[in-house]
N, C-alpha and C positions, 0 to 999 in steps of 0.2 A: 705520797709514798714513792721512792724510789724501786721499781720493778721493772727490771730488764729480760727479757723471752730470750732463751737460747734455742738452738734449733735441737729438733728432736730428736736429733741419734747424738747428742753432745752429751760429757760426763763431766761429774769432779773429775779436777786434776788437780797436783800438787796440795793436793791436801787429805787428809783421812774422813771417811767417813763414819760419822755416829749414826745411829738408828733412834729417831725421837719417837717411839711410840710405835702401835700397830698396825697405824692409818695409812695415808696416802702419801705422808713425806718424807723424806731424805735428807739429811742436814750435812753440809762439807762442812771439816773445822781441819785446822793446823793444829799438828799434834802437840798435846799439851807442853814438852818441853818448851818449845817455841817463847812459850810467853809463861817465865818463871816466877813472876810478881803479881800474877794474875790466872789464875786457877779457874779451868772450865769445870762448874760445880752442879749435878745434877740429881734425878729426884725424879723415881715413876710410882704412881699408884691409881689403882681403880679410883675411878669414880666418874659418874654422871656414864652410866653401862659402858663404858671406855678406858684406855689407860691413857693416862693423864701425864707426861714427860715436861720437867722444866729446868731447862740450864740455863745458870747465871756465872757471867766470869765476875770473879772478884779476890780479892785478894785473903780475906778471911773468911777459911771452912765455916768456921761457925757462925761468923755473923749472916754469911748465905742462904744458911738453912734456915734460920730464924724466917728470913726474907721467904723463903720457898714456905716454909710454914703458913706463912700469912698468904700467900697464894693459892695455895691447897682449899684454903679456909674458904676464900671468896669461891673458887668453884665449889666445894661440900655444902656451901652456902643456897646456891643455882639450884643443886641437886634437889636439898632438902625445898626451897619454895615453891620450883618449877615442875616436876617429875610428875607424869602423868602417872607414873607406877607406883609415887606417895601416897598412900588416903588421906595422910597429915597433911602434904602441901597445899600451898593455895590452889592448886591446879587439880589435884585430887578431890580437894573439899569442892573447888568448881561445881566437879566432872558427878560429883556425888549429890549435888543439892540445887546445881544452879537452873534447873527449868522447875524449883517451886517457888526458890525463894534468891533474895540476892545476897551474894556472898563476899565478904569483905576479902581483900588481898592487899598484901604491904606495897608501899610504890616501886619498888624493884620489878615485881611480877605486873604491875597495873603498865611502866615503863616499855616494858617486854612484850605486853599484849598489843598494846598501843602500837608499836611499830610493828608488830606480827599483821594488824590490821590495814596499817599503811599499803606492804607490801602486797596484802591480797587485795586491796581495792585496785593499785595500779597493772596489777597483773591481771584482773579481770579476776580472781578467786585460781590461777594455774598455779600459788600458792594460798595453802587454805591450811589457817591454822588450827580449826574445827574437825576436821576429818580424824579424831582420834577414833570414832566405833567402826569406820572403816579400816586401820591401820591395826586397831587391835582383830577387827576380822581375819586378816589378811596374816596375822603372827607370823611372817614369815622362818622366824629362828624357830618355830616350831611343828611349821608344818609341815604335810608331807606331799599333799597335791592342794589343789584351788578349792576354797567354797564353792558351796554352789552358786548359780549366777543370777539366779531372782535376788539372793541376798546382797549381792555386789553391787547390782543395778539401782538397788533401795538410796545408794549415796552418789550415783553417777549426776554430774551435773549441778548438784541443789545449792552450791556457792553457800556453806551454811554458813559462815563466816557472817553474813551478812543479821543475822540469830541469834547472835555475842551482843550483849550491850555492857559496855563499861564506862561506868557514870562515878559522879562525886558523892554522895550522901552523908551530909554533917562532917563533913570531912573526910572521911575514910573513903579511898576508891575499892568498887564492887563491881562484881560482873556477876550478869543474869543471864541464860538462856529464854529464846521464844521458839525453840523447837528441839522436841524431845529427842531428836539424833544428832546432836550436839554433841561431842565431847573434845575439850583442847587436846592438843599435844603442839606442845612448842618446839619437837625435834628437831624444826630444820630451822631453829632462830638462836635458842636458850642456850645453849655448846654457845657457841660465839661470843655472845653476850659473859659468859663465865669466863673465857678468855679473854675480853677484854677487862673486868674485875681483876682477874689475877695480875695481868698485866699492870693495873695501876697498883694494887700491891704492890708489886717489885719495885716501883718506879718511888711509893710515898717511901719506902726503904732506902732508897739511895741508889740501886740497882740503875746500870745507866748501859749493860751489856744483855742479853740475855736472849731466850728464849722459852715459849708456850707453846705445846702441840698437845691438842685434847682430839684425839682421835680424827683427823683431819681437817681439822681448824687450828690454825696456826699464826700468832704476832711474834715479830723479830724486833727488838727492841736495839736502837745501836749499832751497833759496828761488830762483824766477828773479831778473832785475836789479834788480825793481821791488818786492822785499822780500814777494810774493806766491807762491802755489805755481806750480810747472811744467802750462801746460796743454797738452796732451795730444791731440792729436786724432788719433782712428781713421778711418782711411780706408774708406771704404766698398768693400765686394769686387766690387759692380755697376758700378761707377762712380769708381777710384781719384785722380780728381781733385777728387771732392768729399770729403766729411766724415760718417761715419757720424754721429758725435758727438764728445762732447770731453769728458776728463777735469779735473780739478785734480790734481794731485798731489806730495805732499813727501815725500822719504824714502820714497820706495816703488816698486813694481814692476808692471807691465803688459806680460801678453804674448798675442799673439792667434796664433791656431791657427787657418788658412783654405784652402779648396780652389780659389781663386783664383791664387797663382804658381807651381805646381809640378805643368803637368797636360798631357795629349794629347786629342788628341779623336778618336773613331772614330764615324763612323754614326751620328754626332747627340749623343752621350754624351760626357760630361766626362769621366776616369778622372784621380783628383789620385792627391797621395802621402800621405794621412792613409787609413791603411788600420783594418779594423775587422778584431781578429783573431776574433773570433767567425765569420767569413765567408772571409778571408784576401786580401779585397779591399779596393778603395776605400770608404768609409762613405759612406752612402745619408743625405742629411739634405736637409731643407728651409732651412735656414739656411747659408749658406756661410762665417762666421766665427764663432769665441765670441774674447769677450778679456772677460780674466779681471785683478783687481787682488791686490797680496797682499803679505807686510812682504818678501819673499825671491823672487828673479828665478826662483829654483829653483823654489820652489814653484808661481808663477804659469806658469812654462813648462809644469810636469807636467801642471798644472790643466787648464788652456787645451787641452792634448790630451787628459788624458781626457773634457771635455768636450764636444770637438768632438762630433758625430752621438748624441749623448745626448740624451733629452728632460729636459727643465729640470729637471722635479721629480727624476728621478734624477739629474742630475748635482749639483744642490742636495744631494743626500742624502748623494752620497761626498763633494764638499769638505766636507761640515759634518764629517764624519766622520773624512776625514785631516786637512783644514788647517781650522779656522776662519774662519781669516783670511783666506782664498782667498774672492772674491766674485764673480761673474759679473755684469760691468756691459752687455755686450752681446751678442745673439744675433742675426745679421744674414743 
């Protein structure tokens, strides 16, 4: 992937900016005159609890959307197998049956768990993809102070990831629990992973320009108008009308992991929803975003959380370890 770091009091210039979504990025484009044979063609809607942004230049309105269409679909697709807040999903049915009996899942979600599992073994479980009865504990969209903290303590530590078993049986892959405080939530994996689906949507379309931003995970497919890379700007978590810094980037992925939209306050104290399962709370950091680059939206998502509330050199240590290609461009 080509990704270039600007310094962090830099901005678009000579170009206009779009707003892709509600999350964390910024997209510069030349304004559409510029390129009259090729049309910036876009497209926002909920889905997977995010607003979902996707522009493709191309020269035909409607064959675009067709194209946007089918990418829509592969994330509603995520949504629907992956969503711990489906009872129908495979993640739901999991979360509902799997410490009595084993429960079948299509290979997209079996794919999904599978590298969820990766990342928490090389992280030591500082990603755990198990911690959903913690995460729902902690509801932060709806609370109003902390649980209590014998409650909280109950999942401090327990690596339950290690409790997941996903296996073959006659074919079909299934997952079981071997401990009753199990429950997935693939938040800081499954986004990514839909973005990358949509992505190859656009791509089996003929799409050879574009962009994906599903609530802070983001692929730049291409070149913007002006035959240059897509740049990129993160939004600073202090300040989200300014610009932390800004990216370049072609064919590639950027997702940021931040304790800035998803938080309550009690008695002075933030409480986000990036929780640290070593503790079974919100993670303690001096930095309030990392965004992270990487050839796979999947991998940049994972990254991006297990790096949140990590010190650098160890978060350095696990991406060189699982992904390479995963790079930590900011820590804010």
């Amino acid at each position: 992937m080509n990704a270039r770091e600007r310094s962090a009091t830099s901005h678009p210039n000579r170009r206009q900016i779009i707003l892709l979504g509600i999350g964390a990025f910024a997209v510069a484009t030349v304004p559409f005159a510029r390129r009259r044979r090729r049309r910036l063609i876009r497209r926002s809607v909920p889905v997977m609890g995010t607003l979902a942004d996707i522009a493709v230049l191309h020269q035909d309105e409607i064959y675009a959307h067709l194209a946007i269409d089918a990418a829509i679909e592969q994330l509603r697709f995520v949504d629907r197998t992956m969503s711990r807040f489906h009872a129908t999903s495979d993640v739901g049915r999991a979360n509902l049956t799997g410490g009595r009996e084993p429960v079948a899942v299509n290979a997209e979600t079996a794919f999904v768990l599978q590298e969820a599992l990766h990342w928490a073994e090389s992280s030591d479980g500082a990603f755990d993809l198990c911690i959903g009865k913690a995460v729902g504990l902690w509801d932060v969209a709806n609370r109003q102070e902390p649980p209590p903290a014998h409650r909280v303590r109950r999942f401090a530590g327990r690596r339950l990831y290690r409790a997941l078993d996903l296996a073959t049986r006659r074919g079909q892959q299934v997952v079981r629990f071997s401990d009753d405080d199990v429950a997935i939530d693939l938040g800081g994996i499954a986004k990514g992973y839909g973005v990358d689906r949509a992505v190859d949507a656009l791509r089996n379309w003929g799409i050879e320009r574009g962009l994906v931003n599903v609530g802070g995970d983001l692929y730049a497919i291409g070149e913007s108008e002006e035959g240059d890379p897509w740049k990129v700007g993160v939004r600073s978590p202090k300040d989200p009308s300014r610009m932390a810094g800004t990216l370049e980037v072609t064919d590639g992925a950027v997702a940021t992991s931040g304790d800035y939209l998803q938080f309550f306050r009690y008695r002075g104290t933030q409480y986000h929803h990036l929780l640290d399962p070593a503790t079974g709370a919100p993670r303690r950091t001096a930095a309030h975003s990392v965004t992270v680059t990487a050839n796979s939206c999947l991998t940049a998502d994972a990254a991006a959380t297990t790096a949140f509330g990590m010190r650098k050199a160890d978060a350095i240590r696990v991406l060189r370890h699982r992904s390479p290609d995963a790079h930590i461009v900011y820590s804010v």
